[in-house]
C-alpha positions as CSV (number, residue, x, y, z in Angstrom):
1,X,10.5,2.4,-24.2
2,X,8.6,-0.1,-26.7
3,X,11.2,-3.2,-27.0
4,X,12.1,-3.2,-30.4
5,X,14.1,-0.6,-29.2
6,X,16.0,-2.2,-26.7
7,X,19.7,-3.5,-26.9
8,X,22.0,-4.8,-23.9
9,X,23.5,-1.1,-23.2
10,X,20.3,0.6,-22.5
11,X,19.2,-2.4,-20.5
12,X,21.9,-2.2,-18.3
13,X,24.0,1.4,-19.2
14,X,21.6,3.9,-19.8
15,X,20.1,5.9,-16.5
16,X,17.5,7.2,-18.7
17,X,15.4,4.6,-19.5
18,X,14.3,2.4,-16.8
19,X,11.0,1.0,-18.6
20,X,11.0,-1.5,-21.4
21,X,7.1,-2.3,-22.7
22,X,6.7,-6.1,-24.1
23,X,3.6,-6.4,-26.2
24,X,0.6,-3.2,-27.2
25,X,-2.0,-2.0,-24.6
26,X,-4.5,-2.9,-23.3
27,X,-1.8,-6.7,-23.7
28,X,1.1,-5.3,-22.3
29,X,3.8,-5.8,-19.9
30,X,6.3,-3.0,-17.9
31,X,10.0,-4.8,-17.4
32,X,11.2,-1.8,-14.5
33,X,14.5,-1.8,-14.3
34,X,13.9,0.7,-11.6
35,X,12.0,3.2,-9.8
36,X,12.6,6.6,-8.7
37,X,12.2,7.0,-4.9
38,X,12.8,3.7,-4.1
39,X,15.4,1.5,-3.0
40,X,15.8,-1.6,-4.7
41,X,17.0,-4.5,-1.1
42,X,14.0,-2.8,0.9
43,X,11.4,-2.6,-1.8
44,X,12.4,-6.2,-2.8
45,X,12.1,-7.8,0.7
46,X,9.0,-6.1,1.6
47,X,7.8,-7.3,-1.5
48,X,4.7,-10.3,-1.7
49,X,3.8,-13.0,-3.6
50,X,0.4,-13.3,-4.8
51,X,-0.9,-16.1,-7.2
52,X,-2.9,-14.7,-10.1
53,X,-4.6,-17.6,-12.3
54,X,-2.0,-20.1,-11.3
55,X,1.2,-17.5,-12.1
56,X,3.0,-16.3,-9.3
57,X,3.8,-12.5,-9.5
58,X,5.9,-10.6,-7.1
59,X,3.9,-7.2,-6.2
60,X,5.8,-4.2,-4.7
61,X,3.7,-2.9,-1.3
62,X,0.9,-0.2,-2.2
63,X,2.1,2.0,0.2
64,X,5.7,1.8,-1.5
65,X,3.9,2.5,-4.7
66,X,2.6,5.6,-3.6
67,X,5.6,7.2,-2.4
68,X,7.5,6.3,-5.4
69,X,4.3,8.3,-7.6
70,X,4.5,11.2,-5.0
71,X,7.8,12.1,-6.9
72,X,7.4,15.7,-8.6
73,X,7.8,13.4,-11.9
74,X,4.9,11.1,-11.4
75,X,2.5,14.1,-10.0
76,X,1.0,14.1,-12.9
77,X,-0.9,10.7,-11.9
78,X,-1.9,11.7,-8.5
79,X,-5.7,11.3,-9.0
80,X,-4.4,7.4,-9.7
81,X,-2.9,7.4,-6.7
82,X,-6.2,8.4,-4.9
83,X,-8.2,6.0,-6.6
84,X,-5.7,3.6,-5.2
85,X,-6.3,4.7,-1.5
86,X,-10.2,4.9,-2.0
């Protein structure tokens, strides 16, 4: 959901939408409020930091990732997932 459309309930209310895009492609940034097939505490601790041009990012584990795509909603980006793996 592009943020001009965001207000406090479908932040934190609204099941639906769990993706809020902050600026236009290829500039862009995904706020996830969550993630099908994953749980928040275990994705979260086996998370890592890595430092990318002085800003430290917290990066969910690849292998995490690619469960959380396998979902029949995500197949539709399974030759991403490959490309990951390659």
């Amino acid at each position: 959901m592009p943020v001009f459309d965001m207000s406090l309930e479908k932040f934190l209310e609204d099941d639906g939408i769990n993706v809020f895009t902050f600026g236009r492609k290829p500039v862009a940034i995904d706020l996830m409020t969550g993630c099908p097939g994953l749980k928040f505490q275990e994705t979260f601790q086996a998370a890592q930091w890595i430092e990318l041009e002085d800003l430290l990012i917290r990066v969910i584990q690849l292998d995490q990732l690619i469960e959380a795509k396998k979902l029949p909603a995500e197949i539709k980006i399974w030759d991403e997932i490959k490309k990951l793996t390659q």
